[in-house]
N, C-alpha and C positions, 0 to 999 in steps of 0.2 A: 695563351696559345695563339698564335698566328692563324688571320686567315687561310693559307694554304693548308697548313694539317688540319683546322675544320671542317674545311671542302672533303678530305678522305671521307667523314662520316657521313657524306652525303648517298646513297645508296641508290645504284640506277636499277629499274626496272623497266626493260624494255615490253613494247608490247601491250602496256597498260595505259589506260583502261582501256585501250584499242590498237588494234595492230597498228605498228609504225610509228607510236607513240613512245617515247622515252620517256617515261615521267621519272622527276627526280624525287625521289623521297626523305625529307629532311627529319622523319621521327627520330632515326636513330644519332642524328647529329644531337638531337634536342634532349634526348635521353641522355646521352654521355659526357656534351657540352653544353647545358642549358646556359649555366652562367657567361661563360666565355662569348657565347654566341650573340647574348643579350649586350656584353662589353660591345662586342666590333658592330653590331648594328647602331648601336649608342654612336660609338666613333663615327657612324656617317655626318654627325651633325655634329658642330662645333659648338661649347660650351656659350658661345653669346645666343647662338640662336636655338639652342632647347631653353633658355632665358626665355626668348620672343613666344614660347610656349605655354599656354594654357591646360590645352590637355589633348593624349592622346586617343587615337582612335583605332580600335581592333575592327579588321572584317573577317567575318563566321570564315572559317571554323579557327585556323591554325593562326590565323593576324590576333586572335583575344590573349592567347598564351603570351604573343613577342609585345603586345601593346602593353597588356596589363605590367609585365616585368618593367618596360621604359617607364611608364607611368609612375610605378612605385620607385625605380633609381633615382627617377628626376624630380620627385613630386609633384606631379601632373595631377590632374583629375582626368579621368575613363569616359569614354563612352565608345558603345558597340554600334556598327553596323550589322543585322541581321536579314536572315532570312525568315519570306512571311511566316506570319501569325505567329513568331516568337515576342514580340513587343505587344505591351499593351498600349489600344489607341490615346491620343492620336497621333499615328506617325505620319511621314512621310513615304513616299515610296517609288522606284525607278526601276524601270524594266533594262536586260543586257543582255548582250548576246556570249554565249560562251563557247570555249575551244571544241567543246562535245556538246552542244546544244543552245537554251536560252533558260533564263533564269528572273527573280525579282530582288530587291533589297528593300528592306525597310529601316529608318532612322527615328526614333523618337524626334517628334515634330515639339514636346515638350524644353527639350538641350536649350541650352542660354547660348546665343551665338561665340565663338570661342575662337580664338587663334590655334588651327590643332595641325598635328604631324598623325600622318597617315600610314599605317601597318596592317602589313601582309605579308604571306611567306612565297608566294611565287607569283609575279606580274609573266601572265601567257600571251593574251591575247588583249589585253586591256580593258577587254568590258567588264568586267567586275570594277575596279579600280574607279574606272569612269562613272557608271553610275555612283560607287561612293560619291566620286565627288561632286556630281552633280546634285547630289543629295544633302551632301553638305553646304553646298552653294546656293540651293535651297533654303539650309534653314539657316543661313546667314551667316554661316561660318568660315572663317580666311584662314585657306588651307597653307601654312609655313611650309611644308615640305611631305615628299613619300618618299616611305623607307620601305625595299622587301630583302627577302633573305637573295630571291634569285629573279633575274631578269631572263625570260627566254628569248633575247633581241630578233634571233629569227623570224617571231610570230606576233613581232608588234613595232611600232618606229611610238610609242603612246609618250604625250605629255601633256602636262595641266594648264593651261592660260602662259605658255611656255616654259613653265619646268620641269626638268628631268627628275624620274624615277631616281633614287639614289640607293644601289643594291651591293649588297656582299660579293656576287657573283653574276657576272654575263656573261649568260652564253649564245654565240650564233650560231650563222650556218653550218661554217667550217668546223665548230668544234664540236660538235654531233652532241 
C-alpha cells in the first residue's frame, strides 16, 4: 500500500487536546496498516544505512510499537527512551519543553554506546526528540538517523548536529 492511501487512516481530531489544536491520530492507521506502515517507515532508510545500524530506539509511548517492529525486520537490538521512574537506576535524564507543557525523559545510563536510528510517531515541536538526543549523546551514542511517522513543519524548523528528521508525512502551514 502506498504512502497516500496510508495517510486516509490517519484520523483528524480537531480540537484536542486543546482548542485549535489538530491533532493527528495515527491508532487507526496502526490498527489496519500496522505492517505496511512499518515497510514505508523502513523505506525512509536505505538498505546500506540500516547496515550502519546497531539498534534502534523507541520514545514512550507510540516510537516503542514503530522501533520495536524496525528492530525486529532489521535485526537491530532495542532500547527505549522513557518517562521518569519507568527505568531502573542508573539512568540518564533530560528535561523538555512540550507543545502543551514540559516534561522529562530518562535513558538507561547502563546501554553500551551504539550507532542507533531514532523513532517516534509525530515530531511537534521538537523537544521531545531533542532531549532523546541529547540523551543519547550523553550516553555515547551516534545517532545515524530519525524517523517519525509525521512532521508538523509548522511547529518546528528541528534538526540534529545538522540532520533532518526523515517522516512519512509533512505537514505545514498551508496544509492545516
Amino acid at each position: 500500500m502506498d504512502e497516500l492511501n496510508l495517510e486516509k487512516w490517519i484520523r483528524l481530531v480537531p480540537d484536542f487536546p486543546q482548542q485549535g489544536v489538530l491533532f493527528r491520530d495515527v491508532m487507526p492507521l496502526l490498527q489496519e496498516h500496522f505492517s505496511a506502515t512499518v515497510d514505508a517507515l523502513s523505506g525512509l532508510l536505505s538498505e546500506a544505512a540500516w547496515r550502519d545500524v546497531e539498534v534502534v530506539v523507541g520514545v514512550e509511548a507510540r516510537g516503542f510499537l514503530l522501533a520495536s517492529a524496525l528492530a525486529y525486520a532489521h535485526r537491530k537490538g532495542l532500547l527505549v527512551v522513557r518517562k521518569p521512574g519507568k527505568l531502573p537506576p542508573p539512568v540518564l535524564e533530560q528535561s523538555y519543553a512540550l507543545e502543551y507543557g514540559s516534561d522529562r525523559l530518562q535513558l538507561s545510563a547502563l546501554a553500551a554506546p551504539s550507532r542507533v536510528v531514532v523513532v517516534d510517531d509525530v515530531l511537534a515541536t521538537g523537544g521531545t526528540l531533542r532531549a532523546c538526543c541529547r540523551l543519547l549523546q550523553a550516553g555515547g551514542h551516534s545517532i545515524q538517523a530519525m524517523l517519525t511517522l509525521i512532521n508538523l513543519a509548522e511547529l518546528n524548523t528541528f534538526e540534529w548536529e545538522g540532520q533532518a528528521v526523515r517522516s512519512l508525512w509533512i505537514y505545514g502551514q498551508s496544509m492545516g
